[in-house]
C-alpha positions in Angstrom: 52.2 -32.7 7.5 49.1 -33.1 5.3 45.4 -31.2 6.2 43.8 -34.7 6.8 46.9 -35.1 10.0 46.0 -31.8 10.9 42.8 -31.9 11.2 43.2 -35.5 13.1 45.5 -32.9 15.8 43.9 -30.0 15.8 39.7 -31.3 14.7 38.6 -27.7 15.7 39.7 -26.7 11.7 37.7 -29.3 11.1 35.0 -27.3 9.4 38.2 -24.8 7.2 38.5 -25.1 3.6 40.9 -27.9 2.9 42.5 -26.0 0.1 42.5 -22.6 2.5 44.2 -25.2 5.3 46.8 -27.2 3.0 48.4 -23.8 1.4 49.0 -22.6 5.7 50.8 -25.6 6.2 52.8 -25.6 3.1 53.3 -21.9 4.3 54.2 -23.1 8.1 56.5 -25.8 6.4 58.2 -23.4 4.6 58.7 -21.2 7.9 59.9 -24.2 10.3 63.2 -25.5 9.3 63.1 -29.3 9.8 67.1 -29.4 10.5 66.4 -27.1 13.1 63.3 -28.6 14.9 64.4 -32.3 14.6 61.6 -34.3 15.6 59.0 -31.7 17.0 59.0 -30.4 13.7 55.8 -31.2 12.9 54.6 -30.1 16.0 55.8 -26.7 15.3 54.3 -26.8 12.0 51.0 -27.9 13.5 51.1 -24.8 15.7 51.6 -22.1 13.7 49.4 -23.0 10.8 46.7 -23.6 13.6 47.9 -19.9 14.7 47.5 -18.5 11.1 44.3 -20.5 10.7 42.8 -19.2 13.7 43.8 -15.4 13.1 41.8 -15.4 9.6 38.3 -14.6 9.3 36.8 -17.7 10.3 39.4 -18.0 12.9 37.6 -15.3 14.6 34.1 -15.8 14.4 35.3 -19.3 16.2 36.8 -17.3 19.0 40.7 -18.6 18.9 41.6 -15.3 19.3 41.6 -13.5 22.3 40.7 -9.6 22.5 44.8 -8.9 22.7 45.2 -10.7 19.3 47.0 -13.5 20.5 45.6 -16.9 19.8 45.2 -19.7 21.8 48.3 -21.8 20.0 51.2 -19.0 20.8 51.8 -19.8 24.7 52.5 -23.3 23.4 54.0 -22.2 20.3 56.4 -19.8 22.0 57.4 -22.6 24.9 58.5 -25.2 21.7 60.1 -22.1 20.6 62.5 -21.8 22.8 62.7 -25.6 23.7 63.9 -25.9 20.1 66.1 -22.8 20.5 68.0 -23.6 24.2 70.0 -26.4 22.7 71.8 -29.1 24.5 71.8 -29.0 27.9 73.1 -30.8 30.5 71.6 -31.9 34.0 
């Protein structure tokens, strides 16, 4: 994932520093294991570089983060958490 597909899923960082936003995701890249994730990969990557985004300085004065110091990426990010984590399953 590159800032400018980011940006195009998440267009609230549309106003971060592009250099500030492309080292998070290289930093979420490094932290979600493609093997692992499959094809919501990205999506997970998306997530928690909008989660560190939103918990720096600018994050804050854009309210993303509530007055418990979760943001408003970690219910979702948490959910494809575990949907990534549960496995198989069969119905």
């Amino acid at each position: 994932m590159d800032w400018p597909t980011f940006i195009a899923r998440r267009p609230e960082f549309a106003g971060y520093d592009a250099t500030m936003g492309a080292l998070v995701i290289v930093e979420a890249t490094r932290q979600i294991d493609a093997t692992l994730w499959g094809p919501l990969a990205d999506d997970g990557i998306s997530l928690l570089a909008a989660q560190k985004l939103a918990k720096e300085p600018s994050g804050n004065s854009a309210k993303l983060v509530n007055q418990d110091g979760s943001t408003v990426y970690d219910m979702e990010l948490d959910r494809l958490r575990m949907d990534v984590s549960g496995g198989y399953r069969v119905t």
